[in-house]
C-alpha positions, 0 to 999 in steps of 0.5 A, spaced: 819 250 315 826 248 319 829 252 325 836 249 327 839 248 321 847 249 319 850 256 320 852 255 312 851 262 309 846 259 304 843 255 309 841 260 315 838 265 310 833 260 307 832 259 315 832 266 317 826 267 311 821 261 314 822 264 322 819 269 320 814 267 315 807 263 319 811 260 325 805 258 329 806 260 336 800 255 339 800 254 346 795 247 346 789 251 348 785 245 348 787 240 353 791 241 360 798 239 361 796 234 366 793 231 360 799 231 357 804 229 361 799 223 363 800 222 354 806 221 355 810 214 354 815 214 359 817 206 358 825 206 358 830 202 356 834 199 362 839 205 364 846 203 365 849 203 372 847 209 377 853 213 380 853 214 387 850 221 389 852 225 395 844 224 400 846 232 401 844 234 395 836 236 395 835 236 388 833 231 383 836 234 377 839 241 373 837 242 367 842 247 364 839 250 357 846 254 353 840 259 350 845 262 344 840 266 341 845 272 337 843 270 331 836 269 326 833 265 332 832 269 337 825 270 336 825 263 339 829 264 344 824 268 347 818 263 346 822 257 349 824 261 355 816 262 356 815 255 355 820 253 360 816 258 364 810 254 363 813 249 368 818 253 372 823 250 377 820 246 383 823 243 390 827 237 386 829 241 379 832 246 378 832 250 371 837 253 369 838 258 363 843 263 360 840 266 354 844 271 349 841 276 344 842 281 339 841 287 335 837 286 328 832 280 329 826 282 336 824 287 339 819 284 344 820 283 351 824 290 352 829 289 347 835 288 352 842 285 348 846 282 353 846 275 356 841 274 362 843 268 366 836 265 370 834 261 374 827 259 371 820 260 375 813 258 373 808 263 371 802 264 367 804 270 361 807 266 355 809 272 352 814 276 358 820 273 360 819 273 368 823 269 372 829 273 376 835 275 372 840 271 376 846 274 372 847 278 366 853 279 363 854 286 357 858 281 353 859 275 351 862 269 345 857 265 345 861 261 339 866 260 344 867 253 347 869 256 354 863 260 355 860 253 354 864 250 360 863 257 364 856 257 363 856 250 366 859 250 371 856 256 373 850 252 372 853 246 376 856 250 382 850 254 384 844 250 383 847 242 385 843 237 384 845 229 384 843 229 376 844 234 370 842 235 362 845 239 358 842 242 352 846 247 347 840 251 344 842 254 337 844 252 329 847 245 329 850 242 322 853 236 325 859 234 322 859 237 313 864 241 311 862 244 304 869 245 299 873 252 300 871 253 306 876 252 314 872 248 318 869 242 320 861 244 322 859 244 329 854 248 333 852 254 337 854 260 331 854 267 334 853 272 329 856 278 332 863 275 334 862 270 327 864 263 332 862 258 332 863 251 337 867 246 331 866 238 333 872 238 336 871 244 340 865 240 343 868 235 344 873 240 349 868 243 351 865 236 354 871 234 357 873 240 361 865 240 363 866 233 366 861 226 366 854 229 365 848 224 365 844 228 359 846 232 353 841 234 348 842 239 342 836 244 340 840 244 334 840 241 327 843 234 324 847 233 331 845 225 331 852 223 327 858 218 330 862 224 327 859 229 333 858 223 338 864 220 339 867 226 340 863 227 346 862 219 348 866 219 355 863 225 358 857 224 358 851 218 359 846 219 353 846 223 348 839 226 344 838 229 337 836 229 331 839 226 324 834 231 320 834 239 321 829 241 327 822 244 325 821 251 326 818 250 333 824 246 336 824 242 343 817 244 346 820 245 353 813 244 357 812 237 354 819 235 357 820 239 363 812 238 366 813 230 366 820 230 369 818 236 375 812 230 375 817 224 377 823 228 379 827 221 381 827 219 373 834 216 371 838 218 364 835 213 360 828 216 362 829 222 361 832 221 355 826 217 352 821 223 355 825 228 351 825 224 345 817 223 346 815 230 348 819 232 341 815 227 337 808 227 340 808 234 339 810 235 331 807 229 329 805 227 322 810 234 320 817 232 318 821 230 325 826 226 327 829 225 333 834 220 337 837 217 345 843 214 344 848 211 349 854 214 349 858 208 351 856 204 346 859 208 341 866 204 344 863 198 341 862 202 335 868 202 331 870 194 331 864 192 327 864 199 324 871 197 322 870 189 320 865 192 315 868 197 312 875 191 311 869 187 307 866 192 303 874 194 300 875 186 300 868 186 295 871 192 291 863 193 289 864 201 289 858 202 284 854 198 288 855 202 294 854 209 290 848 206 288 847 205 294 848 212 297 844 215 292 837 212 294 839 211 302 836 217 306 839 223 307 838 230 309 839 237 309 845 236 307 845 230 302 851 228 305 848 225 311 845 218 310 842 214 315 846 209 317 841 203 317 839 204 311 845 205 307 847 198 309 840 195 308 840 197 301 847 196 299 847 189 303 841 186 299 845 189 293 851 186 295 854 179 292 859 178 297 857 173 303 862 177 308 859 184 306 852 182 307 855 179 314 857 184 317 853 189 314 848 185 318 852 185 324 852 193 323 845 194 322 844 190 328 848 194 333 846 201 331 839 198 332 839 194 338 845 196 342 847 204 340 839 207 339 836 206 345 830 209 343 828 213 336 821 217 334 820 220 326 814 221 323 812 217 316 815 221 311 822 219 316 821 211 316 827 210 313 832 214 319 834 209 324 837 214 328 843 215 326 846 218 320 853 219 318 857 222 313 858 219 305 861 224 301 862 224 294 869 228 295 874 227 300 875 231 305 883 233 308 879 235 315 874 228 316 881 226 318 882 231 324 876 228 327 877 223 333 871 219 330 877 218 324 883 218 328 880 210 332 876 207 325 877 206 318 870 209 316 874 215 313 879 211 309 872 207 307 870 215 305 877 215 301 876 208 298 870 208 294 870 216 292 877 214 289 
């Protein structure tokens, strides 16, 4: 049962079916959340350099939450805004939400269609939206990049902080694209205007924003270079999931109880917390989720490109279909798990070059670009990151910037020839 799955016609009316088919709703009944805040692992990587804040600024971080529910997911919009309310602000955090919902899919909570902008409070009724209303607006895109940007610094203006994370909340398909249709995939789609926010948009989006130091994507299939890249100079750390997201997505009380706990926690942590609170809540159900460095992503294309250059010199295209075939992949087929492809066609491969820099690859993705990676069992082969291995070509990869600064698309170009 998946929840954030692609927009894709096909792949949102099987998702609009499971949302309404024997989601459990539980509230962890059976143990306090000071028991599972203190559950929580909250080792981290060592962050990068902090920036210098301003000492006027009283809070810690603002969590900004882009809740687009205009579309089959709004029965989830309203549970995670209950969840958040199970925290609630505090005196060094500030939760911050715009919430948008649509005629067709829940009546609860007085049925409104408008957007609500909150500042999210602490109560006790999981089943009402109480925090105060601090904006609405009758009508909204939230499929548009520019509502994204406005939001934020909205967001930003009125509740400062010296740190903030990001979540957009919605359908995510990373980057695919089906053959016939127009653009590459992304995230946010809004039913009632019918757009949606493109890779290159959120890419837009990102640097009109300005640097952040957490992006998170409630949303499917966004743990790929194709989406990261596009983002990489204007944020910190970027967490999500290289597979569709379970039905229940992000349990907000399990990432937002432990950050009001220590609100003095840095990116990187807060990053890690959001990955564990993630995976520690969906144990052994199918779950992947992943903290990646943003700047590590500049460091990608040179070894990216030095193994594509020896894959094309070995000319061994049947051992790298092979190896694409069995490598882990996910809703879409066309998505690999990067590591995993290469482990399989390194050990496959003749070529002392190819196996060099194939290592050289895994390495980098494992040891400098993936700070932190949870999945469950049946995942054992997800790394943390996936990329696109088509079995076509596909003219719009190329308008990619991910494209544009490497050879991973004449790689695509090559071995599909």
């Amino acid at each position: 049962m998946f929840r954030k799955a692609t927009a894709a016609l096909a792949i949102i009316a099987a998702v609009s079916a499971q949302v309404s088919a024997g989601i459990n709703f539980d509230t962890n009944n059976n143990s306090t959340l000071q028991d599972q805040i203190a559950s929580l692992e909250l080792s981290v990587p060592a962050p990068v350099a902090d920036k210098a804040y301003s000492p006027k600024v009283d809070k810690e971080w603002t969590i900004m939450v882009f809740v687009n529910g205009k579309n089959n997911l709004e029965p989830y919009a309203l549970k995670d805004m209950n969840e958040m309310e199970m925290i609630g602000s505090s005196d060094k955090v500030n939760v911050v939400t715009e919430v948008g919902r649509i005629a067709g899919y829940d009546s609860t909570d007085g049925d409104w269609k408008t957007a609500r902008r909150y500042l999210v409070k602490k109560d006790n009724d999981i089943k009402k939206i109480t925090s105060p209303v601090v904006q609405e607006i009758a009508k909204v895109d939230m499929g548009d990049w520019n509502h994204l940007v406005e939001f934020t610094k909205w967001a930003q203006t009125n509740y400062p902080a010296k740190r903030y994370m990001l979540i957009v909340w919605n359908h995510g398909a990373g980057w695919i694209k089906s053959r016939g249709m127009n653009d590459p995939k992304g995230i946010s789609y809004d039913d009632q205007t019918g757009n949606h926010i493109t890779t290159p948009q959120f890419g837009m989006a990102m640097k009109a924003i300005g640097k952040i130091d957490v992006i998170g994507t409630d949303a499917c299939l966004m743990q790929m270079p194709e989406v990261n890249y596009e983002i990489k100079d204007y944020v910190d750390y970027i967490v999500a999931s290289e597979e569709t997201e379970p039905g229940d997505g992000y349990t907000y009380n399990l990432m937002l109880g432990p950050l009001v706990a220590k609100p003095t926690m840095l990116g990187a942590e807060l990053g890690k917390l959001a990955v564990d609170a993630y995976s520690d809540h969906y144990g052994t159900q199918d779950h992947t989720q992943s903290l990646v460095l943003a700047s590590a992503m500049n460091g990608f294309i040179p070894v990216v490109n030095k193994f594509v250059a020896a894959a094309m010199a070995a000319n061994e295209k049947a051992l790298i279909k092979t190896a694409m075939g069995s490598a882990q992949s996910y809703a879409y087929a066309e998505n690999k798990d990067l590591v995993h492809f290469l482990s399989l066609y390194a050990a496959s491969s003749k070529d002392a070059n190819v196996k060099a820099t194939a290592k050289a690859l895994q390495d980098y993705v494992t040891g400098t670009l993936v700070l932190h990676n949870r999945v469950n069992s049946n995942y054992s082969d997800s790394h943390g990151l996936a990329i696109y291995m088509p079995n076509y070509t596909n003219s719009s990869y190329a308008e990619l910037a991910w494209s544009r600064d490497g050879q991973w698309d004449e790689f695509i170009g090559w071995y599909t020839k």
